[in-house]
N, C-alpha and C positions, 0 to 999 in steps of 0.2 A: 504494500500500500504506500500510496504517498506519504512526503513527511509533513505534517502541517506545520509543525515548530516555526514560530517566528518571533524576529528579535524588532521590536520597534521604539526605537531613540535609544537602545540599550534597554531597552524593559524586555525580557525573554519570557515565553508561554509557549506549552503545550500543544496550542492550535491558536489561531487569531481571535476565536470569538469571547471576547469581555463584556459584561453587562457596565452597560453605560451608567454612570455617576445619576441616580434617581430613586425612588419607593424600593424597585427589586434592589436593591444594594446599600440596603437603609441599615443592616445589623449585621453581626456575627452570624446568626440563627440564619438569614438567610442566603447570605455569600458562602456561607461553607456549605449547607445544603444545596443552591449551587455548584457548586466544586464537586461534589459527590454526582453529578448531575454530566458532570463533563465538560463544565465551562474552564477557556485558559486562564479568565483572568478576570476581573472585576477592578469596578474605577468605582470606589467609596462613595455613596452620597455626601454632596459637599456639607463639611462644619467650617463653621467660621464663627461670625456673628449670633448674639440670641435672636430668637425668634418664636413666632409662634403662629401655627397655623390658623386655620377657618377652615368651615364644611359649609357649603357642599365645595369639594374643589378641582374638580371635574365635569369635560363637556363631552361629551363625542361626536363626532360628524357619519353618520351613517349612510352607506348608499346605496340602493336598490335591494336590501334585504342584509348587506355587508356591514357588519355591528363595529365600526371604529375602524373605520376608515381613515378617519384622522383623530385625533387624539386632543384635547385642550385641557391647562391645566393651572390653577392657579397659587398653586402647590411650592412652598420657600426649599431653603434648606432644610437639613439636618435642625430638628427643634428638639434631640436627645442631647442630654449635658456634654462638651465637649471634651469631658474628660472620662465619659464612659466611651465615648468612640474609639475615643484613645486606646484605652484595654481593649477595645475589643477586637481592634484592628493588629494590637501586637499578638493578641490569642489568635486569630486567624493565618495571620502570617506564618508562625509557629506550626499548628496544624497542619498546612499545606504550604511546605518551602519551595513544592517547584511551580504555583500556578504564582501569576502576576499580582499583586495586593497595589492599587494606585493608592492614591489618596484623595480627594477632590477638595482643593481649596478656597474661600470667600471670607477676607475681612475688609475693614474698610480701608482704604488710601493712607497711610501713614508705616513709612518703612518700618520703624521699632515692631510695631501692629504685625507686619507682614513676615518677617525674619525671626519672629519670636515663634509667631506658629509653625514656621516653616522648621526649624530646629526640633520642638515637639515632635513635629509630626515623624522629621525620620529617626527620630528616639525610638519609633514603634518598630522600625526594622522592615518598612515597607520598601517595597520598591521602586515606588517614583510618585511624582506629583503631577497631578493635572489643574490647573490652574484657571477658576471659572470666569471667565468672562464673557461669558455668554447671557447666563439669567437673562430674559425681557421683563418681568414684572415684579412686583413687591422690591427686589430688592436695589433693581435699577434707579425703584425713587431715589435710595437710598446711597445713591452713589457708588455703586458694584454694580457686579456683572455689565452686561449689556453697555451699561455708562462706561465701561472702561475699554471694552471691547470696539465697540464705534468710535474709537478715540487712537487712532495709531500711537502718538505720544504716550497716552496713560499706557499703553498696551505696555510698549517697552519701558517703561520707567519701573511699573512693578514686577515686570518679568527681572529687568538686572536686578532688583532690592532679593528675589527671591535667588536668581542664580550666584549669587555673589554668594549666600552662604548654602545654598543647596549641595551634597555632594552624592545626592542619588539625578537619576534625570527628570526634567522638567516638560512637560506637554502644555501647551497654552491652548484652552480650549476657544474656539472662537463663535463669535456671534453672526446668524445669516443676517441679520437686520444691519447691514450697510448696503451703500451701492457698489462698493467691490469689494472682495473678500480678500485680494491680495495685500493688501494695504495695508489690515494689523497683523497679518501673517507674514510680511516682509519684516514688521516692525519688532515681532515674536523672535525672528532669524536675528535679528541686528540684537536682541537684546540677550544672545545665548541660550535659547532656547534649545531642548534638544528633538521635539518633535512637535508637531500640531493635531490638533482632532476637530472635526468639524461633522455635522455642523448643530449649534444648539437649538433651543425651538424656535419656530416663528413667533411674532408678533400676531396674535391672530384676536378676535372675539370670534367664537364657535357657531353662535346665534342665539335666538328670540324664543322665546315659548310665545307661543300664539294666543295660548288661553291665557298665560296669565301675564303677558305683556313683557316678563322680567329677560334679562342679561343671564344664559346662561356661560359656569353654572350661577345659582343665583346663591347670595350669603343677605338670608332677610332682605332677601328683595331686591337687593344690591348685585351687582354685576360690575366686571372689568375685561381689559386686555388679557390675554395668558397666553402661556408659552403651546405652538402646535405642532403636532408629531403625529408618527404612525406611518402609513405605506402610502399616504399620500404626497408626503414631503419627500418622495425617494429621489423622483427626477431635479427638485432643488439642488438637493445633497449632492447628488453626482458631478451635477452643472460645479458647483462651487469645490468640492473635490476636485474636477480635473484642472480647476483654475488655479488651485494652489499648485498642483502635482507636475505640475509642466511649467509654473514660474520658476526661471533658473536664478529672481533674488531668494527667493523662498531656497527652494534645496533641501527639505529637513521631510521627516518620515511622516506620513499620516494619519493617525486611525480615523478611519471612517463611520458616520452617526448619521442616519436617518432615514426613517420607514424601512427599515432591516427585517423582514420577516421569514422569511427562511433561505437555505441555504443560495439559492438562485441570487437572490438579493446580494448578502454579503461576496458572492463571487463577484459581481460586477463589480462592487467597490474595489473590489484588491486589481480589478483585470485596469481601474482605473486609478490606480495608485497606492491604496491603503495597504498598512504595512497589516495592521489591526481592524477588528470592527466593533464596535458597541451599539448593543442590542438594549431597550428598554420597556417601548411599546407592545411589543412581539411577545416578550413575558410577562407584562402584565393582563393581556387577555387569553395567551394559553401554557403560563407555567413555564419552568426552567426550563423541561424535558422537550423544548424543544432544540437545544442544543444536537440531543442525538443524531436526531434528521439533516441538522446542520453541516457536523463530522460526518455522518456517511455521507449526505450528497458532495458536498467539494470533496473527498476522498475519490467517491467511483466517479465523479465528475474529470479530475484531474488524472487517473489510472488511463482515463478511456482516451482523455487527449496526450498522452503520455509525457503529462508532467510531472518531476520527481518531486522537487521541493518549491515551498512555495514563494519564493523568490523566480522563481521560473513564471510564475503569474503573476504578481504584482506588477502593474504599470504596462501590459502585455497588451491592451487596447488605448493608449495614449497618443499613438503616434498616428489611429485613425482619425485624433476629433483637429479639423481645419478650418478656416476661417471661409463664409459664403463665398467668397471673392473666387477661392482657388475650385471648390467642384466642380463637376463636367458640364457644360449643358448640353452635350450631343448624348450626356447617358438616356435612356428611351426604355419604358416599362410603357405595357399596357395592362390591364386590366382580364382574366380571363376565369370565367363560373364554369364550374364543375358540374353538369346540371344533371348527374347521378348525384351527387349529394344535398345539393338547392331542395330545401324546404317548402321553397316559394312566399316568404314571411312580405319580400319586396323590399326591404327595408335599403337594401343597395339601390336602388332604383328612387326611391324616395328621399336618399339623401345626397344622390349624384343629383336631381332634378332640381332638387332645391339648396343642397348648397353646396354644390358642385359644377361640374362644366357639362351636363345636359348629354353626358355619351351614353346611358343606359336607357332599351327600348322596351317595353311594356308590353307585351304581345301574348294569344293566347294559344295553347297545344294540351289539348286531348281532354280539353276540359279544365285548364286550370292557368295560373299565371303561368309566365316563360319571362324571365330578365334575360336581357342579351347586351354585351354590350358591341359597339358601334369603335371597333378597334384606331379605324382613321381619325377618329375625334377623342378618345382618350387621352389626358393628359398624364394619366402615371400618378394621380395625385394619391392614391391609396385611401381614400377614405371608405371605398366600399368594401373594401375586404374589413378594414377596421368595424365595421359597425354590422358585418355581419354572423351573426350569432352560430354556425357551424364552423367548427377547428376544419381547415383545409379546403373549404368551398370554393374563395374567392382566392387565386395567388395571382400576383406581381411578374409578369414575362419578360426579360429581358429582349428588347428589338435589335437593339445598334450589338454589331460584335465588337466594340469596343476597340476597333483600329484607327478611330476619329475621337480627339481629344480638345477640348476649347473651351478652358475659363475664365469669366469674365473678368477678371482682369486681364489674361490675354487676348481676348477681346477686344477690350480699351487699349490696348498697346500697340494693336495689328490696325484699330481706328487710327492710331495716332501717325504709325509708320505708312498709312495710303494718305493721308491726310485728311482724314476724314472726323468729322466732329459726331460723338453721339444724340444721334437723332433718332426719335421714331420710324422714320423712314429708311434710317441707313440699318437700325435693327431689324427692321422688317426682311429687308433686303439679306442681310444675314441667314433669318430664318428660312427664308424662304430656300437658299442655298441648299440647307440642309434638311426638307422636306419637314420644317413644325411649323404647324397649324396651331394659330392663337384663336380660342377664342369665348 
């Protein structure tokens, strides 16, 4: 079998999957049961500051019948005394010296503040720090998380106060609530940081109860912003994943965070850079044990593409993601129904008609619908196979043999070498060269 072992910023685990810094990874009681479970590693729920919660403090987003689809939450740190974490964090490490023990960090803005916890906490004999700056709500009023993470400068000012005396490794957890995520993860790098994790919740409110008008979840009535998660936030996390993972100021390792629900899931992240991945929604609606399924499927996952260790997949699809400018436009799909397995529900036909380019025909045989589509007027857009509800119905045919290549930026460059200004017309004229039909 494959090795899953993987070392990330210098944190070493049995396989990449850790439960991410949250509820699952609130105790001793439950990181070690965990552990017993098959997880590599666990990232502590953050202690820092006191606090104290509220109920209700949970929203979900459900969809079509799918119970937490996304996930909302308005849930602090760690509101157990920080000095039972403390024991309980050095008991755990103890019991299990080869799985990962992080720490998850949040006090407020004052180096003494920062450096004194920091000390503590590798007194427990953990093995690294993850440093939250992420949090969006409660604590963000308060000048943490999120505040600090949106803010390059703070980023690195309390990363050096922490690296300065750290001498396990540091993870700067970062926040998706910017407009570019490179930016305190450069700032992360500059401040010795030895890895990043991304990414924390969104900024979301979940919605309305209809009957009784409130915010949920609702606390006496009351409603706010909270942090959102689950398998909806996947394609975020990826997006912002590859944008660290392929910045060459950044350069530092990844674990990867968001809508992780089984193993399928956490292979992307790693195919997209992550050294690691942390899991927290996934466990909280169906238990540790789903670690299991995790380890075997990337195991017979990676057996079958004969990969040995997983360094051989990390970062293995990075060199696919490119900027619009460079893609092909002579690449050519059409559209093509399997009509042994066509339903005849229509729903291809009704969303190419309407919000699409009008290439599916409506026709009737032996008694019942018939979709057809009108190959010449296809544009490749893939919406019909998306929204149609048989696996294998609808697939995507490659036309062009791929011996004709033309990105529009070369393009623009072949415009520029006839002399030619982009126009409507001179585009037209292009297409027409090569047999696309707009319309």
């Amino acid at each position: 079998m494959a090795d899953l072992s993987t070392n990330c910023g210098g944190i070493k685990s049995p396989n990449p999957f850790w439960l991410a810094s949250a509820p699952p990874s609130n105790s001793a009681y439950q990181n070690c049961k965990a552990f017993e479970q098959g997880w590599g590693g666990t990232v502590w729920k953050t202690i820092g500051e006191p606090v104290m919660n509220v109920c209700n403090r949970y929203g979900s987003l459900d969809v079509n019948g799918m119970k937490i689809a996304g996930l909302n939450n308005i849930e602090l740190i760690s509101d157990r005394h920080i000095d039972i974490n403390f024991k309980e964090i050095a008991e755990t490490k103890k019991l299990w010296p080869d799985r990962a023990v992080i720490v998850s960090l949040m006090v407020e803005s004052k180096k003494e503040t920062w450096q004194d916890l920091v000390k503590r906490t590798i007194d427990t004999g953990c093995d690294g720090i993850e440093l939250n700056y992420g949090c969006p709500h409660g604590m963000s009023e308060r000048g943490m998380g999120a505040a600090v993470g949106q803010v390059p400068e703070y980023c690195s000012m309390i990363t050096e106060w922490v690296t300065e005396v750290s001498t396990v490794p540091v993870i700067v957890k970062l926040t998706p609530n910017v407009t570019d995520i490179r930016y305190p993860a450069r700032a992360a790098k500059k401040a010795n940081a030895n890895a990043i994790s991304l990414i924390n919740t969104i900024n979301s409110i979940i919605g309305i109860d209809l009957d009784t008008l409130e915010i949920k979840p609702s606390v006496a009535g009351k409603g706010g912003h909270g942090g959102y998660a689950g398998p909806a936030v996947k394609p975020i996390a990826l997006h912002m994943l590859s944008q660290v993972a392929r910045d060459s100021k950044v350069d530092l390792p990844v674990s990867g965070i968001g809508g992780i629900n089984n193993w399928r899931d956490a292979t992307e992240f790693l195919l997209l850079g992550a050294s690691s991945v942390q899991v927290c929604t996934a466990v909280m609606h169906h238990g540790f044990r789903i670690v299991e399924d995790m380890i075997d499927g990337l195991n017979n996952w990676m057996d079958e593409k004969g990969f040995k260790t997983l360094n051989d997949v990390i970062g293995k699809s990075l060199h696919r993601i490119d900027d619009f400018g460079n893609f092909n436009l002579l690449h050519k799909t059409t559209a093509h129904i399997d009509q042994d397995k066509c339903i005849h529900c229509n729903l291809c036909y009704i969303a190419c008609e309407d919000g699409a380019h009008q290439c599916i025909d409506l026709t009737e045989e032996n008694g019942h619908n018939k979709t057809v589509v009108r190959e010449e007027d296809c544009v490749g857009c893939d919406l019909c196979s998306i929204v149609c509800p048989v696996e294998g119905c609808i697939s995507m045919v490659r036309k062009d043999d791929g011996s004709e290549q033309k990105t529009w930026n070369e393009l623009l460059l072949q415009f520029k070498d006839e002399g030619k200004e982009l126009t409507w017309e001179n585009l037209a004229e292009f297409q027409k060269q090569h047999g696309i039909v707009i319309h």
